[in-house]
C-alpha positions in Angstrom: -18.6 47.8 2.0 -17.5 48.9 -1.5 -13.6 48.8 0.2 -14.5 45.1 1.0 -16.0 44.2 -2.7 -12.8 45.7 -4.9 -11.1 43.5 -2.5 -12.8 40.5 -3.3 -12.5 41.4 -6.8 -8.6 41.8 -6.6 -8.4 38.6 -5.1 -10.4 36.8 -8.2 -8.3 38.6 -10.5 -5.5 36.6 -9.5 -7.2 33.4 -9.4 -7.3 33.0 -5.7 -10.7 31.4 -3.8 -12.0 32.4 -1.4 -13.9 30.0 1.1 -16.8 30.0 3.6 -14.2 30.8 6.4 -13.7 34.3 5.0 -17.1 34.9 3.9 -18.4 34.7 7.3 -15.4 37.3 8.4 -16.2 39.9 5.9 -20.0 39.0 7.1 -19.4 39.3 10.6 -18.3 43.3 9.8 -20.3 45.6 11.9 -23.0 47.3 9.2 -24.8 50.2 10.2 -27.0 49.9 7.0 -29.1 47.1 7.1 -29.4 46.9 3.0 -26.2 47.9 2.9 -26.0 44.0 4.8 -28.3 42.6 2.3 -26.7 43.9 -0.5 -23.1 42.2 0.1 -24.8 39.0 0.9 -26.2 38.8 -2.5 -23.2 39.8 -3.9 -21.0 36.9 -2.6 -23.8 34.4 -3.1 -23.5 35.8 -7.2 -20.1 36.0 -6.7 -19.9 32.0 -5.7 -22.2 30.6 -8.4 -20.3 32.9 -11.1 -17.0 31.3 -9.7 -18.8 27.6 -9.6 -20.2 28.1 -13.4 -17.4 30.1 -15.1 -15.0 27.5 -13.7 -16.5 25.0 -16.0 -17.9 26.9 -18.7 -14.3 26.4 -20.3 -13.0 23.1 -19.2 -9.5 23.1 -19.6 -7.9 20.3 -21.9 -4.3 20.9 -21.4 -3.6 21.2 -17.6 -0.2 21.3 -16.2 1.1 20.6 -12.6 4.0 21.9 -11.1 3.3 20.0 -7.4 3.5 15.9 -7.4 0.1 16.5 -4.7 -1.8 18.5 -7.3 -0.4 16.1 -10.1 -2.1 13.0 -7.9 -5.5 14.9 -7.5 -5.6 15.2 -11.2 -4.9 11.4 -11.8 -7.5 10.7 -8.7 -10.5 13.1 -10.8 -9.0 11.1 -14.4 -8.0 14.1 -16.1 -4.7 12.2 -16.9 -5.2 12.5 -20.5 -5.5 15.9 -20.4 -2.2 16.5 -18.5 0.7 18.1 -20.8 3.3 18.6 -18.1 4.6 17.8 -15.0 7.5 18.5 -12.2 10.6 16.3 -12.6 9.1 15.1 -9.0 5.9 14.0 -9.7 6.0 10.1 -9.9 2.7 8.7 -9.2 0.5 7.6 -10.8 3.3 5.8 -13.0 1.4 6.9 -16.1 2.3 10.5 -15.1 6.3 9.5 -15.9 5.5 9.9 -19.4 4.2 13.4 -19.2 6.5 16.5 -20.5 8.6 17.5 -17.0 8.6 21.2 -16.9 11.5 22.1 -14.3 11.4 21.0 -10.7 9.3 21.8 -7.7 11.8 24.7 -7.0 12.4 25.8 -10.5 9.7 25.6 -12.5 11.1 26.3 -16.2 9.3 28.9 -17.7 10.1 28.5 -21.3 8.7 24.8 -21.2 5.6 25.5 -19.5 5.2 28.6 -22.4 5.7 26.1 -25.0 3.3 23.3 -24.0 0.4 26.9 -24.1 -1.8 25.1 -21.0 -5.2 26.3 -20.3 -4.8 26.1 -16.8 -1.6 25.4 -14.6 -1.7 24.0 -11.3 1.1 25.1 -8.8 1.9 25.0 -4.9 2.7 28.0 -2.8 6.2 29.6 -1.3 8.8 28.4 -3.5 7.0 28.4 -6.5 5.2 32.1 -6.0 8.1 33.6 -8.3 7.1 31.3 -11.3 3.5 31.6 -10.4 4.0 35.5 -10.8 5.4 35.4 -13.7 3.7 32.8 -15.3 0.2 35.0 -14.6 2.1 37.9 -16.4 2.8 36.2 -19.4 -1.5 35.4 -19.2 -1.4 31.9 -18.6 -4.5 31.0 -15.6 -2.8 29.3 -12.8 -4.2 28.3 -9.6 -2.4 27.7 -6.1 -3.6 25.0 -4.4 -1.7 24.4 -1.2 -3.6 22.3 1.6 -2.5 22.5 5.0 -5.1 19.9 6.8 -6.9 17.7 5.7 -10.1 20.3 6.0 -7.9 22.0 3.4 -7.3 19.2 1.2 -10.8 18.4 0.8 -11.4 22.1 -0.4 -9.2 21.6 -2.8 -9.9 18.7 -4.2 -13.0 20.7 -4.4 -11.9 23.3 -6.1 -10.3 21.5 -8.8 -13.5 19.6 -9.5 -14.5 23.1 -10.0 -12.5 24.2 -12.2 -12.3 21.2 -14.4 -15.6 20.2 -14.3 -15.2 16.7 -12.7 -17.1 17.9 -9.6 -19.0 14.9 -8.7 -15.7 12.8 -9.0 -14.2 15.6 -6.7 -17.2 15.0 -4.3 -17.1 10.8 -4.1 -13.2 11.4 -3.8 -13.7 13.4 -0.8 -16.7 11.5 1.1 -13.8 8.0 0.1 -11.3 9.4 2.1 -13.6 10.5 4.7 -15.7 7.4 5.3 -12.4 6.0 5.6 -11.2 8.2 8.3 -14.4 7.5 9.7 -13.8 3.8 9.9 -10.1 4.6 11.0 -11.3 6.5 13.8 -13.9 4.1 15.0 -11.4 1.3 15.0 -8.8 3.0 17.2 -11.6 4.0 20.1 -11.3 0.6 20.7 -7.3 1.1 21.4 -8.1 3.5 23.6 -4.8 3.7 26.2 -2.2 6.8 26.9 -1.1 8.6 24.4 1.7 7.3 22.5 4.8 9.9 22.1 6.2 10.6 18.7 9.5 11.8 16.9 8.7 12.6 12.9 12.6 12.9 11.7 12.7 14.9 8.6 16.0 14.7 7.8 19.0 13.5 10.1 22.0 15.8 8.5 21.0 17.9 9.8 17.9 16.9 12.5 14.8 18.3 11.1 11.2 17.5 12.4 7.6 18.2 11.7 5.9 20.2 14.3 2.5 21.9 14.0 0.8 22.8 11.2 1.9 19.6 9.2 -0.3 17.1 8.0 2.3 14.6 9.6 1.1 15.7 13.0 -2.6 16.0 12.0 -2.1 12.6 11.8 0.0 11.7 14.6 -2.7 13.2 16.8 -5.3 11.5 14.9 -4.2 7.9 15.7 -4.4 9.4 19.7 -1.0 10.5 20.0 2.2 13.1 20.4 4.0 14.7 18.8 6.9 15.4 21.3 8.3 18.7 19.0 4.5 19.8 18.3 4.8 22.6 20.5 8.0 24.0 18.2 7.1 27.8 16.7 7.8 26.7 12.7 6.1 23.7 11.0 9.1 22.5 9.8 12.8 23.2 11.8 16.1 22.0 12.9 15.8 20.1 16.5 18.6 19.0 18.7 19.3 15.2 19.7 19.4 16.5 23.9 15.5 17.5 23.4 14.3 15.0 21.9 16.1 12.0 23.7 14.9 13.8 27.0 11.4 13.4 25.4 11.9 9.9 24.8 9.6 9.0 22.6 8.0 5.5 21.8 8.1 5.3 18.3 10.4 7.5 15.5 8.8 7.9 12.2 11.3 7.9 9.3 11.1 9.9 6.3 14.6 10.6 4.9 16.7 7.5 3.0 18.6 5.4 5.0 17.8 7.5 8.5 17.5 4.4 10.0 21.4 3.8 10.6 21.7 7.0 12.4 19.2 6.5 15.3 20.6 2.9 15.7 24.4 3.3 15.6 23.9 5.9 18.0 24.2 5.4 22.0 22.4 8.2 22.9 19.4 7.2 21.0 19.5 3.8 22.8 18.1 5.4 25.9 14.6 6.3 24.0 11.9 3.2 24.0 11.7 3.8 20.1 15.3 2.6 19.5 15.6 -0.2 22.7 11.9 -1.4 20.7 13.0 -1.4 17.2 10.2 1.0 16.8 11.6 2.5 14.2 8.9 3.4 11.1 10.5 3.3 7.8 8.4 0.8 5.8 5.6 3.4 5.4 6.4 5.6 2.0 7.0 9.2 3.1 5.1 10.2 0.1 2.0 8.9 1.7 3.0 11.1 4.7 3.9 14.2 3.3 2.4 14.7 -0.1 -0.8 16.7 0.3 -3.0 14.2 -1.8 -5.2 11.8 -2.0 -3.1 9.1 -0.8 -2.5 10.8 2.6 -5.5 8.4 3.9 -3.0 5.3 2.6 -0.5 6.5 4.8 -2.9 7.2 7.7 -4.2 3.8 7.9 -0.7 1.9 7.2 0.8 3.9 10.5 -2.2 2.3 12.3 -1.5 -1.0 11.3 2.3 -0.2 12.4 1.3 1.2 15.6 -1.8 -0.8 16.6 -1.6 -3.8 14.6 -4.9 -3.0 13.2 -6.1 -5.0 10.3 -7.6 -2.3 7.7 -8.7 -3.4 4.3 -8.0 -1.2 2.0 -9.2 -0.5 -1.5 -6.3 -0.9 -4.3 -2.8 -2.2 -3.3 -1.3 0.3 -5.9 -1.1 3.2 -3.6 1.2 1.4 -1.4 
């Protein structure tokens, strides 16, 4: 048990959070010692208020975001005013434009973030775990947040309600997006036919797709249908035109600028029902596709109306 607790510990020490998922795997450990049991349980439930209450003991007032995702939560909670700096990618809200860019999603610059002295950075994982190091060895708090599906997203939306004390915003923003997957979902039982097969084109030079693991699928199978490269190993990989064509799939989502030309100039392509249909999707913004935000519902319901021809009202025409 004490092995399990100094690893919890080293975990908070570099500002990671841990969720209910892996407190019911360090529960499910075989104790001989019943206290012993008792004990730890206590421990994690101090452990999670301290987190919940320390988080917003100190609000932050000078937050910066290296992910355009996390940048859009923090507009979403209205913590604009207290945003210093953003990545030369984050674009949305339009109010964000004005904000101090700090580098790019790659290469966060180091010096810039320094300079602006945040209280609390806000990054995304992979590329940026480099500059997330470093940043945490010069002292500055920084947080990964990094959503994978949309169960993820909603914790952390969650968690940054935590930590800046907007909580019940945090909260209505995540039961919005659900009662409106709620609604989403309702509407398409009444479309109810076989599944519809998909191609999610990435990039065309060269041919890259989304497979599992991607919130691009999560959603694909949420509207009832395929993903015809689901089944690839990687969430994100080079495909070849043979496969896919052989898959033939009834619609093609577009992502990449002017993709469009290179499924419809192309003969082989004009064997698949997507390209013979014109169902070609390019009028949906990726960003609503691939950014791990709050707009991710946007996207959700305007590939339903594509697809289905479902009328959806939704709140606010800006996110479009």
């Amino acid at each position: 048990m004490k092995d399990h607790i100094n690893l919890i510990l080293l975990n908070l020490s570099f500002g990671w959070a841990f969720n209910f998922k892996e407190i019911t795997l360090i529960l499910k450990r075989d104790y001989t010692d019943y206290k012993q049991r008792i004990l730890l349980i206590v421990f994690l439930a101090l452990l999670f208020y301290c987190r919940t209450v320390c988080a917003v003991e100190k609000l932050p007032e000078r937050i910066i975001s290296l992910a355009p995702a996390n940048t859009e939560i923090l507009y979403a909670l209205h913590l604009g005013d207290k945003v210093v700096g953003v990545s030369s990618y984050c674009n949305y809200p339009p109010p964000c434009a004005n904000k101090e860019k700090v580098g790019d999603f790659s290469n966060p610059n180091i010096e810039k973030i320094a300079a602006l002295k945040p209280d609390l950075i806000l990054a995304a994982g992979l590329e940026q775990d480099p500059a997330v190091a470093k940043l945490r060895k010069l002292g500055f708090t920084v947080f990964v947040i990094d959503p994978q599906d949309f169960n993820q997203l909603f914790d952390s939306i969650t968690r940054i309600g935590e930590l800046t004390g907007t909580g019940t915003l945090a909260f209505n923003l995540n039961q919005s997006i659900k009662t409106r997957m709620a609604r989403l979902k309702q509407a398409l039982w009444a479309k109810a036919a076989a599944p519809l097969k998909f191609f999610i084109e990435i990039s065309v030079q060269p041919l890259m797709t989304a497979s599992r693991y991607t919130f691009l699928d999560e959603m694909i199978t949420f509207l009832q249908a395929k993903n015809v490269a689901g089944d690839l190993p990687r969430p994100y990989c080079r495909i070849s035109e043979e496969f896919i064509i052989r898959q033939n799939p009834d619609y093609i989502i577009l992502t990449s600028p002017h993709s469009r030309n290179y499924f419809t100039a192309n003969k082989a392509w004009n064997k698949t029902t997507a390209v013979q249909q014109n169902h070609l999707i390019d009028t949906v913004n990726p960003d609503l596709m691939l950014r791990p935000g709050p707009r991710l519902i946007d996207g959700l319901e305007q590939l339903a109306e594509k697809i289905y021809y479902i009328k959806i009202h939704r709140p606010g025409k800006e996110h479009e």
